[in-house]
MDTraj code that builds the backbone (N, CA, C; nanometers):
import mdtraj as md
import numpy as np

residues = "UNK UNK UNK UNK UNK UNK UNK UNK UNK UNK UNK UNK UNK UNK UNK UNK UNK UNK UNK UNK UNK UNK UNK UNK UNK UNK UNK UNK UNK UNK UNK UNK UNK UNK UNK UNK UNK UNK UNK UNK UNK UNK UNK UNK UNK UNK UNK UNK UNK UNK UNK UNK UNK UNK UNK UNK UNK UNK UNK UNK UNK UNK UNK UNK UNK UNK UNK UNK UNK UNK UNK UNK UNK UNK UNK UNK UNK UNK UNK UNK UNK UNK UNK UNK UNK UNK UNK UNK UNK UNK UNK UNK UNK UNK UNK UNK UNK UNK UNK UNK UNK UNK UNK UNK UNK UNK UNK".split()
xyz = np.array([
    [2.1027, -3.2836, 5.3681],
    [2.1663, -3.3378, 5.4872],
    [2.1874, -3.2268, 5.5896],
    [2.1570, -3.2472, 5.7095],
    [2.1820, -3.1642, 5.8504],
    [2.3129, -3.0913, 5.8480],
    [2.3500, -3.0153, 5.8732],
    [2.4395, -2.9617, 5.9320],
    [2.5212, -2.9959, 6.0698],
    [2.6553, -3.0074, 6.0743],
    [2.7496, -3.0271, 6.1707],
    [2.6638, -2.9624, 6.2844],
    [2.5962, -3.0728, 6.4460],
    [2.5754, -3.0129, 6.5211],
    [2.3652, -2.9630, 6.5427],
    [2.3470, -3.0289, 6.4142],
    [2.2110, -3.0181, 6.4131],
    [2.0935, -3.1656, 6.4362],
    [2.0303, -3.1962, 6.5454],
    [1.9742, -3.2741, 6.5844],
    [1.7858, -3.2919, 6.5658],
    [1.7535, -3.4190, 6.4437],
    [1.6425, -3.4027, 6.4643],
    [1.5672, -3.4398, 6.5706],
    [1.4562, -3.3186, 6.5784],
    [1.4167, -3.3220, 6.7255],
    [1.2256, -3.3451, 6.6786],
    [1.1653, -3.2892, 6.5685],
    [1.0319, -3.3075, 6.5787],
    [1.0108, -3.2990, 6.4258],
    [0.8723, -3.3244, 6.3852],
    [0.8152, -3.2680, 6.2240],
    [0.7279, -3.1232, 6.2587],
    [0.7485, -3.0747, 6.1304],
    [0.6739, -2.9589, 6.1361],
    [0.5042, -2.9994, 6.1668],
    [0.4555, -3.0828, 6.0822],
    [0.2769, -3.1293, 6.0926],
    [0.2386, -3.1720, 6.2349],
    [0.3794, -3.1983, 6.3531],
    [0.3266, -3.1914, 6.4933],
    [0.2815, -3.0290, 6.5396],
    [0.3279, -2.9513, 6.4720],
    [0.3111, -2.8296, 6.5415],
    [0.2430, -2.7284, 6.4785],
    [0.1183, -2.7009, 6.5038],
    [0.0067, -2.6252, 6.4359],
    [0.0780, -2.4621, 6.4206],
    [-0.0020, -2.3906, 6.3148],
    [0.0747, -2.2137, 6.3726],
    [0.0006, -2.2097, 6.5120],
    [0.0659, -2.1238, 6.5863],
    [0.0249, -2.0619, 6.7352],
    [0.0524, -2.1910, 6.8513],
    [0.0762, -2.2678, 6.7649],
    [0.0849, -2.3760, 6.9220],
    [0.2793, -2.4021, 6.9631],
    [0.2930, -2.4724, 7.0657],
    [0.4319, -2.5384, 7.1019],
    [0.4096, -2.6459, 7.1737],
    [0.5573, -2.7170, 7.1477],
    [0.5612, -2.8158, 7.2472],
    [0.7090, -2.8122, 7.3158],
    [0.7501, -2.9180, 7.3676],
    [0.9003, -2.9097, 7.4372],
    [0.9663, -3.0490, 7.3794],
    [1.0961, -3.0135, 7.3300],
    [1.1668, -3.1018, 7.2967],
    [1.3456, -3.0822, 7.3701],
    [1.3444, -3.2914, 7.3770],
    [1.5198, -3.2750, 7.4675],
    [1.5931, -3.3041, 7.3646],
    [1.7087, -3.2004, 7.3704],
    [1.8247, -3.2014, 7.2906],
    [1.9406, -3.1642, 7.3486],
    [1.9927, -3.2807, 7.3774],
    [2.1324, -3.3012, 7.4634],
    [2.0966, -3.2505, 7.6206],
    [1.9970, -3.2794, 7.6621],
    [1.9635, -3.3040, 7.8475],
    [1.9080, -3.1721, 7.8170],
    [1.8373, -3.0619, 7.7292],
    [1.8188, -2.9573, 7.7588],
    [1.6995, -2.9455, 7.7205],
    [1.5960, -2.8776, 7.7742],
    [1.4348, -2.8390, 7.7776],
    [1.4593, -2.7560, 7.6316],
    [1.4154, -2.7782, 7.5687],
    [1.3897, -2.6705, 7.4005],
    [1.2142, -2.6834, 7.3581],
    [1.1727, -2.5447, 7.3801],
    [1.0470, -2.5238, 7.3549],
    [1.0526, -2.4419, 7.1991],
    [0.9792, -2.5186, 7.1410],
    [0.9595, -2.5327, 6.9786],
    [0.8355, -2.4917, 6.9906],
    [0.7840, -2.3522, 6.8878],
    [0.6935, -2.2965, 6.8591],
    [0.7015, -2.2279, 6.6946],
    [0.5891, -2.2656, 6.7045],
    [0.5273, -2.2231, 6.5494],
    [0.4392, -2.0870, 6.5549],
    [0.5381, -1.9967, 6.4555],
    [0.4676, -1.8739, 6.4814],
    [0.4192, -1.8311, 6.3031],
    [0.3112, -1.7994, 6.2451],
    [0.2613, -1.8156, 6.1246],
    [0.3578, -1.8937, 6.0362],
    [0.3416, -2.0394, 6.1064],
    [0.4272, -2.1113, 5.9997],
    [0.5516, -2.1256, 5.9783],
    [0.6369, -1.9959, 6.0702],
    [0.7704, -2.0379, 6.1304],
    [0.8117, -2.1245, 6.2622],
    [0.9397, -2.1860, 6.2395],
    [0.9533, -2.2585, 6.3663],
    [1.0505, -2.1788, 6.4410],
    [1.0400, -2.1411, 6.5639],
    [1.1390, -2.0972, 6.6446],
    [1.1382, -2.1789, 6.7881],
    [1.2756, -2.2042, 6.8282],
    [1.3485, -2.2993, 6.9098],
    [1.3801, -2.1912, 7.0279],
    [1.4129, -2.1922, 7.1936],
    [1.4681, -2.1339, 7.2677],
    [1.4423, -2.2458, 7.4008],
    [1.4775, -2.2018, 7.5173],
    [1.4831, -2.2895, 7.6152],
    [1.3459, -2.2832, 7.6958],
    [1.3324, -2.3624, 7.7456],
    [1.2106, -2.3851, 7.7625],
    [1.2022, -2.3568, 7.9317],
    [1.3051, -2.3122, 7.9851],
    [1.3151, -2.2731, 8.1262],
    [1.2870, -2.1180, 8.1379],
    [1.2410, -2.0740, 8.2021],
    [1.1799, -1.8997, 8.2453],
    [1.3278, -1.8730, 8.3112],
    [1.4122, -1.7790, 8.2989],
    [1.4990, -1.7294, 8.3518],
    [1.5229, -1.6778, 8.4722],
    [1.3349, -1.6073, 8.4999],
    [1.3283, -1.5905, 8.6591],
    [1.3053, -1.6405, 8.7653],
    [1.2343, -1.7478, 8.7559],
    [1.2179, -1.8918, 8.8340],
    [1.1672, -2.0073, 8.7660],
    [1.2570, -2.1097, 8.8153],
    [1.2123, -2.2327, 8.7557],
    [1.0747, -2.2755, 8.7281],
    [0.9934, -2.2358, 8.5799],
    [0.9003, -2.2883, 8.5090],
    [0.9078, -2.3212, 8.3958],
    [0.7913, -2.4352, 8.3472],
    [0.8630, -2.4995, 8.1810],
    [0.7829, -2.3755, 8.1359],
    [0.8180, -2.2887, 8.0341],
    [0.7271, -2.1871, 7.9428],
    [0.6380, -2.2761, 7.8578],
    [0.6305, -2.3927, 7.8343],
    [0.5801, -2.4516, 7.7342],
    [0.4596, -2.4499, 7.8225],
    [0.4291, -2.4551, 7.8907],
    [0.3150, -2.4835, 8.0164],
    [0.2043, -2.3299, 8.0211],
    [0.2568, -2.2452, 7.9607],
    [0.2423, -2.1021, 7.9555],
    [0.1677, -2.0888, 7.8209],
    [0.1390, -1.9443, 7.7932],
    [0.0753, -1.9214, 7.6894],
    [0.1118, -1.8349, 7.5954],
    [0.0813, -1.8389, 7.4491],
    [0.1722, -1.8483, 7.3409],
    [0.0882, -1.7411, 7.3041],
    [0.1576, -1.6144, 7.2796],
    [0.0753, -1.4814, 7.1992],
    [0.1345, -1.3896, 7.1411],
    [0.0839, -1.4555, 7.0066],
    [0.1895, -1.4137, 6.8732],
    [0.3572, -1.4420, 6.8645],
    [0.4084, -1.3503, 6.9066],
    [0.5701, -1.3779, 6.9432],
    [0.6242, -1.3954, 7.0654],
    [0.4815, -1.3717, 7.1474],
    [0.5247, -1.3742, 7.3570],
    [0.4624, -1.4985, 7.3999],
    [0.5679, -1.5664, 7.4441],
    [0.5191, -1.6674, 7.5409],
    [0.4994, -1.5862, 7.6697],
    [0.4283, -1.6553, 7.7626],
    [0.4144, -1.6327, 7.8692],
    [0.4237, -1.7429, 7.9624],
    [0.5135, -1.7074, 8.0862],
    [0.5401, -1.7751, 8.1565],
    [0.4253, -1.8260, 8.2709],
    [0.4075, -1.9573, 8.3304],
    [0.2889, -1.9912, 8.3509],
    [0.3202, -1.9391, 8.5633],
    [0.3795, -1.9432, 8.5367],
    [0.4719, -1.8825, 8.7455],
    [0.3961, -1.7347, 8.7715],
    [0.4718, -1.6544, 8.7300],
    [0.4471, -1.4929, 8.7560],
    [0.4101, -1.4224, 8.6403],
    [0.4255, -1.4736, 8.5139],
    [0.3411, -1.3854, 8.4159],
    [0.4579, -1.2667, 8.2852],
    [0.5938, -1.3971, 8.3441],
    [0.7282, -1.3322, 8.2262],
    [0.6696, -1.3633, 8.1144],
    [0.7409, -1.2672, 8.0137],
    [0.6823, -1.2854, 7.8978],
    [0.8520, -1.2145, 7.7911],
    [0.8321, -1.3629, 7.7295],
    [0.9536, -1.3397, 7.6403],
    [0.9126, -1.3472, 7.5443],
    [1.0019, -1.3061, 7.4079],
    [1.0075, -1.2881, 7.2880],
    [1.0366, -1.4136, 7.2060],
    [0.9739, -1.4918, 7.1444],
    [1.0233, -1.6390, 7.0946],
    [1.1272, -1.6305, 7.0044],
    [1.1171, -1.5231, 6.9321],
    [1.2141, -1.5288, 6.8269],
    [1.3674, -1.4529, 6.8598],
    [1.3500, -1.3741, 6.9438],
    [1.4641, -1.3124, 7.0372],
    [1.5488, -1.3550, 7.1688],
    [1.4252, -1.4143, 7.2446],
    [1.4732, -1.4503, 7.3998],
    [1.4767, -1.3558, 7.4888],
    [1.4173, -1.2066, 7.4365],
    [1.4695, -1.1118, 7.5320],
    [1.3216, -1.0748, 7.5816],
    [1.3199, -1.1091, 7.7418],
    [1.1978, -1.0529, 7.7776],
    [1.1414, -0.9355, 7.7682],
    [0.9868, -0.9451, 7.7373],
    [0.8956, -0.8391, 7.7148],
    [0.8297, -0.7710, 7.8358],
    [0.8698, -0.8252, 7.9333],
    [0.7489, -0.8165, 8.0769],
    [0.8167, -0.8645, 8.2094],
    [0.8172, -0.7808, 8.3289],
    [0.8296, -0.8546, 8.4307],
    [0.7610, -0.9874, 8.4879],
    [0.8086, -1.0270, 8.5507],
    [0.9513, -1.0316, 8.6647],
    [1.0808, -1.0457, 8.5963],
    [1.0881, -1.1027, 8.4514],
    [1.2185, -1.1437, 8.3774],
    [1.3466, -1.0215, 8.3415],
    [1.4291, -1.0141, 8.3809],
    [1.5161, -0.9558, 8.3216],
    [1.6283, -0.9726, 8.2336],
    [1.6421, -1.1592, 8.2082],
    [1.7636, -1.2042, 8.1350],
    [1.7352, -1.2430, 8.0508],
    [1.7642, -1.2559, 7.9084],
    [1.7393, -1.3301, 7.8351],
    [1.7143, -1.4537, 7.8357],
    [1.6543, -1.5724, 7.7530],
    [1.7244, -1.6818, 7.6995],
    [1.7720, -1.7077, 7.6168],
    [1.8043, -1.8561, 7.6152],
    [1.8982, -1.8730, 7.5144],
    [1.8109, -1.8936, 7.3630],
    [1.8166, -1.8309, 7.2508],
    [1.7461, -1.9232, 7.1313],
    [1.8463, -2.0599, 7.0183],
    [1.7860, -2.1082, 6.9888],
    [1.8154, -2.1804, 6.8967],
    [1.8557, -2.1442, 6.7339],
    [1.9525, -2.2238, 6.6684],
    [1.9225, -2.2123, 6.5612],
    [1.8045, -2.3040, 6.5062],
    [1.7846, -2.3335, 6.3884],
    [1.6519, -2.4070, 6.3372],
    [1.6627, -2.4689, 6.2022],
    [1.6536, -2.5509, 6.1452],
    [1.7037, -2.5966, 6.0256],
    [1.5731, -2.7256, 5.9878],
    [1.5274, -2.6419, 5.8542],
    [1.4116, -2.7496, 5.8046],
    [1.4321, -2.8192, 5.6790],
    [1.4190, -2.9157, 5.6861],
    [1.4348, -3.0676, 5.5819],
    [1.3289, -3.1318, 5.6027],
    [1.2653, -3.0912, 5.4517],
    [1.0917, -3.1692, 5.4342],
    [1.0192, -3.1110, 5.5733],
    [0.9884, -3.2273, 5.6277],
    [0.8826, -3.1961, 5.7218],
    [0.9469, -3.2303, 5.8702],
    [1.0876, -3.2812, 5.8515],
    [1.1708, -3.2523, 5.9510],
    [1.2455, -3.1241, 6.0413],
    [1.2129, -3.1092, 6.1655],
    [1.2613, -2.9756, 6.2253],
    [1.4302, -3.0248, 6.3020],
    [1.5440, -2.9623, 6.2674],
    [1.6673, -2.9716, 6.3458],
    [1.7009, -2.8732, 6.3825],
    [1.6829, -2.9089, 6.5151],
    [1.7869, -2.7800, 6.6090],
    [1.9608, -2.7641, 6.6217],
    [1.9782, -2.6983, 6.6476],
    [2.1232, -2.6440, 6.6607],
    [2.1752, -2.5758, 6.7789],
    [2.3281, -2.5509, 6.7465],
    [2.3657, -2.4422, 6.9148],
    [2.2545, -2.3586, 6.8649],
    [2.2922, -2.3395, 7.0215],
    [2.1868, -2.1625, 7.0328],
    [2.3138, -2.0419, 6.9835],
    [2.2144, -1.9567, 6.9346],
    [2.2635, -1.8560, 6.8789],
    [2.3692, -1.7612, 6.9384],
    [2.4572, -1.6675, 6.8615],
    [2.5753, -1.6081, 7.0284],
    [2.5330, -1.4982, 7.0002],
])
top = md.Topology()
chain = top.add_chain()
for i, resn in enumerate(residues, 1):
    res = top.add_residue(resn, chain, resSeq=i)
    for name in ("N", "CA", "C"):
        top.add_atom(name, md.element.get_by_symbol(name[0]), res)
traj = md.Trajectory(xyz[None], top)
């Protein structure tokens, strides 16, 4: 059973390794990526100007933002590359069977 605060949002067999998609959990953009078979959750908004990252491209642990070419850390949130200088937010992540639940983001 889920944890207090954890919402299923997708299955793992939607999400290949190396790929993502975007999922809403509580009005909020959450871009879900599979990185060798792990799932990691963070927001799916670029911190430096409004773009979905999911729209962007996924390399290894760096997304890249599809606007100017930010590039964050999926499993961290902390950008790798200009223009970005702020973090985002990540997720927690919680797997049951082939069910993926997200959680607050991490403090």
């Amino acid at each position: 059973m889920a944890d207090a605060g954890f919402v299923k949002v997708a299955q793992v067999s939607e999400i290949k390794p190396g790929e993502m998609i975007v999922v809403e959990v509580d009005s909020e953009q959450v871009l879900l990526a599979n990185i060798n078979g792990n799932i990691h959750a963070m927001d799916d908004i670029c911190s430096h100007a409004y773009a979905s990252l999911s729209e962007g491209d996924l390399n290894g642990v760096e997304v890249e933002c599809p606007l100017h070419g930010a590039a964050f850390n999926v499993t961290t949130g902390v950008p790798v590359s200009p223009p970005a200088t702020e973090s985002i937010r990540v997720y927690q992540i919680q797997i049951e069977g082939d069910d993926i639940l997200v959680g607050p983001p991490n403090s």
